[in-house]
C-alpha positions as CSV (number, residue, x, y, z in Angstrom):
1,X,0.0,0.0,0.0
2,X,1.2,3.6,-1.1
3,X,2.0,6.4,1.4
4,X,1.0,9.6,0.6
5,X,4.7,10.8,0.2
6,X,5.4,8.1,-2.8
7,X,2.0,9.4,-4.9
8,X,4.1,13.1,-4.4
9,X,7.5,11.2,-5.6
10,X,8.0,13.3,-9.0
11,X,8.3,11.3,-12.1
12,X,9.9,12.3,-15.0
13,X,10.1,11.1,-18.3
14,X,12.0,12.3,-21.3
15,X,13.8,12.4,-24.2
16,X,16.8,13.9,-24.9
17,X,17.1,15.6,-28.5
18,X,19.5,14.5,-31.1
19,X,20.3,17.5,-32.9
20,X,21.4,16.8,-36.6
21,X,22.7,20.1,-38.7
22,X,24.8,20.5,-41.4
23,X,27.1,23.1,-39.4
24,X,30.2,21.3,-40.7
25,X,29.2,22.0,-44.5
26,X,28.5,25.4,-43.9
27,X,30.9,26.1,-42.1
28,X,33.2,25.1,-45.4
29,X,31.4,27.1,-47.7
30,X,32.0,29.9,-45.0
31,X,35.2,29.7,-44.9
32,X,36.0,29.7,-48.7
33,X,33.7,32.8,-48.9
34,X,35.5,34.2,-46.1
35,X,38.5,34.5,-48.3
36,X,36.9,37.2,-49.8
37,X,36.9,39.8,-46.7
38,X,40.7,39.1,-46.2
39,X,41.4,42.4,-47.6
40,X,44.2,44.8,-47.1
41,X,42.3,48.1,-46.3
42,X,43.7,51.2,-48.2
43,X,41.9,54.2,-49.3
44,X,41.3,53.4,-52.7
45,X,39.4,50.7,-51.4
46,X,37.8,52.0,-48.4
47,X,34.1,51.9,-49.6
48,X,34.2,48.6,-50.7
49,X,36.2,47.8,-47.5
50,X,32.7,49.6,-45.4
51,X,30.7,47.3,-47.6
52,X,32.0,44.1,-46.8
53,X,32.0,44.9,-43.5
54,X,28.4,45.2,-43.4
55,X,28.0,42.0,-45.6
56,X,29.5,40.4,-42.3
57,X,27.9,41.5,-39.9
58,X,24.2,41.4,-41.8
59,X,25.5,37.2,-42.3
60,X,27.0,37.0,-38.3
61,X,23.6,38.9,-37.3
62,X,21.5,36.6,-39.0
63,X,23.2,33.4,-37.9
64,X,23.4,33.9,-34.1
65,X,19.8,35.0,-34.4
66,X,18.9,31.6,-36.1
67,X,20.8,29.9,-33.1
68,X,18.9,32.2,-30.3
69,X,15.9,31.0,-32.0
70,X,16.3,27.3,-32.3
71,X,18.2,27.5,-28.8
72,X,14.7,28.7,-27.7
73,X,12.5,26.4,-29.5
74,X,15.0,23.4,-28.2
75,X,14.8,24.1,-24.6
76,X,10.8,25.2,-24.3
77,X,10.2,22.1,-22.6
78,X,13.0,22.1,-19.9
79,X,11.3,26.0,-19.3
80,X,7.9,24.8,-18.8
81,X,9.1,21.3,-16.7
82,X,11.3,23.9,-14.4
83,X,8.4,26.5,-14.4
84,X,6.0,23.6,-13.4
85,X,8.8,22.1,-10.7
86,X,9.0,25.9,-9.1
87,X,5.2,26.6,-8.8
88,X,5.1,23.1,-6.6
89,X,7.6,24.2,-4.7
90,X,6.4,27.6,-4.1
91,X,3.2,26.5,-2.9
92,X,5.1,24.0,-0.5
93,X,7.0,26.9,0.7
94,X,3.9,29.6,1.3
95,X,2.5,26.5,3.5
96,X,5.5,26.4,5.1
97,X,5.6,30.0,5.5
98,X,1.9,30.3,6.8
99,X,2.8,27.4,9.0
100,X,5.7,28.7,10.7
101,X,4.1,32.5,11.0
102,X,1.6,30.3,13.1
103,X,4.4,28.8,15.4
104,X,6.0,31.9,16.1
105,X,3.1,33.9,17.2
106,X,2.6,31.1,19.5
107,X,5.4,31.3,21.5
């Protein structure tokens, strides 16, 4: 027969992602169009210099915003189990609160 504390044991059951990308093929092509910006900056070229520039960092932008994203998307579900776990255990702490605001004005 059950106690009450074992039907409170927390039970958890999950899956851990397997993330497949093709980071190591991009990361190739990346680095051969990288070449490209490896420029000695003068003033002749200056303009073009600017513009490559922001060709970078419109391409860094737009990668570590697709990482934040999927980042995000990934780890919903350890933000909702940890946002679940913390509203049990706040309202295990206000009863403990209540409970001990009780003992004290006792004594």
């Amino acid at each position: 027969m059950g106690t009450e504390e074992d039907s409170l044991k927390l039970e958890v059951s999950a899956k851990l992602p397997i993330i497949t990308t093709n980071l190591k093929k991009i990361e190739e092509i990346l680095d051969k169009n990288l070449v490209k910006y490896n420029v000695v900056v003068t003033e002749e070229n200056l303009a073009s210099s600017k513009a490559k520039a922001t060709e970078l960092n419109k391409l860094s932008t737009n990668i570590d915003d697709y990482r934040k994203s999927k980042s995000k998307e990934l780890s919903a579900p350890i933000t909702k189990f940890q946002s679940e776990c913390k509203t049990l255990y706040n309202k295990c702490e206000n009863a403990k609160k209540a409970l001990k605001t009780q003992i004290k004005s006792i004594r």
